[in-house]
N, C-alpha and C positions, 0 to 999 in steps of 0.2 A: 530336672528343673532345679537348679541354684540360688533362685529367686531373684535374680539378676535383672537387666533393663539392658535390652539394646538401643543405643543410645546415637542415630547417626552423625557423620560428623556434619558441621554444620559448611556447604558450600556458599563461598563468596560471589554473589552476581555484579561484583567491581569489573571493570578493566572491560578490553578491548575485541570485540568479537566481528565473525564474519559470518555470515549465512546466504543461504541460496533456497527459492522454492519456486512453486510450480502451483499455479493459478486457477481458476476457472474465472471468466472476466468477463462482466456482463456489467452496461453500461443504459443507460435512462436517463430519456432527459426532457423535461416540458417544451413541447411547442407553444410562445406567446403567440406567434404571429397565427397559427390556424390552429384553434379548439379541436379540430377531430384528428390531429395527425400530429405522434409524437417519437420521437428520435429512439430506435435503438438498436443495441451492437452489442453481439455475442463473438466470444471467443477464449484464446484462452493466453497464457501470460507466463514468462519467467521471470523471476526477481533474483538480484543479486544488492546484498546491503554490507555496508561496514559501518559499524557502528561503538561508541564507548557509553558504559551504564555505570553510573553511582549509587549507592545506598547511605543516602547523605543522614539517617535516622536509623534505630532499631527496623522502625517499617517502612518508611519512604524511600521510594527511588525513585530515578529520574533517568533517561536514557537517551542522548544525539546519534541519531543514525541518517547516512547517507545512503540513496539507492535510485536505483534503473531497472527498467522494464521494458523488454523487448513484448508485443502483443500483436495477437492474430486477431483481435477485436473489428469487427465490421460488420456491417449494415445496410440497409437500403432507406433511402428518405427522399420522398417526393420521385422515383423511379430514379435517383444517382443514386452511385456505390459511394460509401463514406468506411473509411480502414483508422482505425486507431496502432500507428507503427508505434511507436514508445513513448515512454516519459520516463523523464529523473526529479527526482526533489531532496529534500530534508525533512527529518519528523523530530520533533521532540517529542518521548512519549513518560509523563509521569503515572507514576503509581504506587501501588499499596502491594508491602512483602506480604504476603498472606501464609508462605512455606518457605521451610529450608532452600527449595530451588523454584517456587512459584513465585511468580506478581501479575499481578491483574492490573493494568493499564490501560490507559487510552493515547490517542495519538493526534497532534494537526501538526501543519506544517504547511510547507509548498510544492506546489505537486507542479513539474511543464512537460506539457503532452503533444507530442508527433501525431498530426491527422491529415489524412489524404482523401483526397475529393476527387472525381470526374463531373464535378459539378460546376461551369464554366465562372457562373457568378460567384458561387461559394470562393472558387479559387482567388478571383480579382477580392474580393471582400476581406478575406481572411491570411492573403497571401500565403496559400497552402499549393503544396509542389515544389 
């Protein structure tokens, strides 16, 4: 022992990145119209995002990412099959550096979701298919 300090170097979470993952996707949703029956879809999800993050502060960041999701997400509701095929959106997600290469964030933004019906009115209603 030298009595030394290892001291890591500190990495920059600046600039432009891309990433890909893999899901479990599970989906809920309140029926208004009949109190005993509510919507849900299980399945699972790939994501793909490209995104740019600043550290405009010692500890703030802030991060634009774009992304798509292809989903095997589906369901049964009122005896029709109901499929969630994908969606794209944008997040801004800001946050607090809390480590050399940690931040703790949150995210909203806008989410637009591909869903497939065999449900005749659904279809006409939501112009889905």
């Amino acid at each position: 022992d030298n009595g030394g300090n290892f001291v890591p170097a500190v990495k920059s979470l600046d600039g432009l990145y891309v990433g890909a993952g893999i899901i479990s996707d599970t989906s809920r949703f309140k029926n208004v119209l009949d109190t005993n029956t509510d919507v849900g879809m299980d399945g699972s999800a790939g994501e793909l995002f490209i995104g740019y993050a600043w550290n405009w502060h010692r500890y703030l960041y802030t991060g634009l990412e774009v992304f798509g999701q292809l989903s095997s997400n589906k369901g049964l509701y009122f005896g029709f099959n109901r499929k969630q095929e994908s969606n794209f959106g944008a997040r801004i997600m800001p946050g607090f550096r809390i480590a050399n290469s940690t931040v703790l964030f949150g995210n909203f933004g806008y989410v637009r979701t591909r869903l497939t019906s065999d449900d005749p009115i659904t279809q006409r209603v939501f112009n889905l298919n």
